[in-house]
C-alpha positions in Angstrom: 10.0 -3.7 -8.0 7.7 -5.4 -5.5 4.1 -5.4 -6.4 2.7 -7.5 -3.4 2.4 -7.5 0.3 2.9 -10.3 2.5 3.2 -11.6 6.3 3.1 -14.5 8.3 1.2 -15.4 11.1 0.8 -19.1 12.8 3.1 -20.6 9.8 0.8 -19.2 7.2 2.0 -16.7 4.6 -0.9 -14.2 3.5 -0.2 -12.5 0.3 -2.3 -9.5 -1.4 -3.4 -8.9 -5.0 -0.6 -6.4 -6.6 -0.5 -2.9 -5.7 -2.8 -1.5 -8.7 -4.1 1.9 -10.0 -6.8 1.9 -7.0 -3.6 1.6 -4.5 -2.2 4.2 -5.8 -4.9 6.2 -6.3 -5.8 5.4 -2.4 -2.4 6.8 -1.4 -2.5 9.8 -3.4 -5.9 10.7 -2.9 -5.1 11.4 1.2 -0.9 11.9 0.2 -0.9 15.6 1.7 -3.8 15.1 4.2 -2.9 17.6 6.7 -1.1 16.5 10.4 -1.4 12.9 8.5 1.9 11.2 7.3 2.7 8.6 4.5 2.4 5.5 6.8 -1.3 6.6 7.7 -1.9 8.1 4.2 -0.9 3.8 3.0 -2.6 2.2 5.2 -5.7 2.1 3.6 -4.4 0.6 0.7 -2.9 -2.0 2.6 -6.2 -2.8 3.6 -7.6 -2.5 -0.1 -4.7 -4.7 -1.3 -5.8 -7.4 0.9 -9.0 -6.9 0.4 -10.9 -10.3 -1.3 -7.9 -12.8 0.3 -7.6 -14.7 3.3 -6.5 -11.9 5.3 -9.5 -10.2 7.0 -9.0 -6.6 8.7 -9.6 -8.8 11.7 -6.1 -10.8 11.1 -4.1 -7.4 9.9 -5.8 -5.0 12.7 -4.0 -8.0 15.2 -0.5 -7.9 13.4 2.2 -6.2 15.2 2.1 -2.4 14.6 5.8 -3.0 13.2 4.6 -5.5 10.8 1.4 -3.0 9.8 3.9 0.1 9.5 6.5 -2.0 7.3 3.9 -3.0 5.3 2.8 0.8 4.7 6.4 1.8 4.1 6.5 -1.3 1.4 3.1 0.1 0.0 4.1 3.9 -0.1 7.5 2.8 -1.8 5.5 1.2 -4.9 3.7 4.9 -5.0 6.9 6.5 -4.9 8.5 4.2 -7.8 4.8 4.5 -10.0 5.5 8.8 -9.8 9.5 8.1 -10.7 7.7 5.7 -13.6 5.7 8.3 -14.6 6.9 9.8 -18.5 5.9 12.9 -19.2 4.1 14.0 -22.5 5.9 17.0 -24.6 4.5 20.3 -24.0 2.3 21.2 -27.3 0.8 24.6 -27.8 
């Protein structure tokens, strides 16, 4: 599974930190948001996961909205695979 983000722009390749408990926890805190779907519910940990490398919210906000959804997509499907991850402790009474 992918754990980083990534695009180009002017021959330079910007990558983000790995997608991390705070990602996820960014996703799933708005995942349900009403009238809001999974590619707005991501993109703020898209921004997070960039946040502290060369790629300013300047340099994303300017990407092609193709580039900023795929990148959502890419962020929502490392949320998806953490819940499939996700092992389930036996019921005790």
């Amino acid at each position: 599974m992918n754990t980083t983000l990534s695009f180009t722009v002017d021959n330079k390749t910007y990558v983000s930190k790995e997608f991390d408990f705070e990602a996820f926890c960014l996703i799933n805190d708005n995942h349900g948001t009403e009238g809001e779907n999974y590619i707005r519910w991501s993109y703020r940990a898209v921004e997070y996961m960039f946040r502290g490398t060369d790629a300013t919210a300047e340099i994303i906000a300017a990407l092609p909205i193709a580039e900023r959804v795929r990148m959502c997509m890419d962020a929502w499907d490392m949320y998806a695979d953490t819940l499939k991850n996700v092992k389930r402790r036996p019921h005790t009474v």
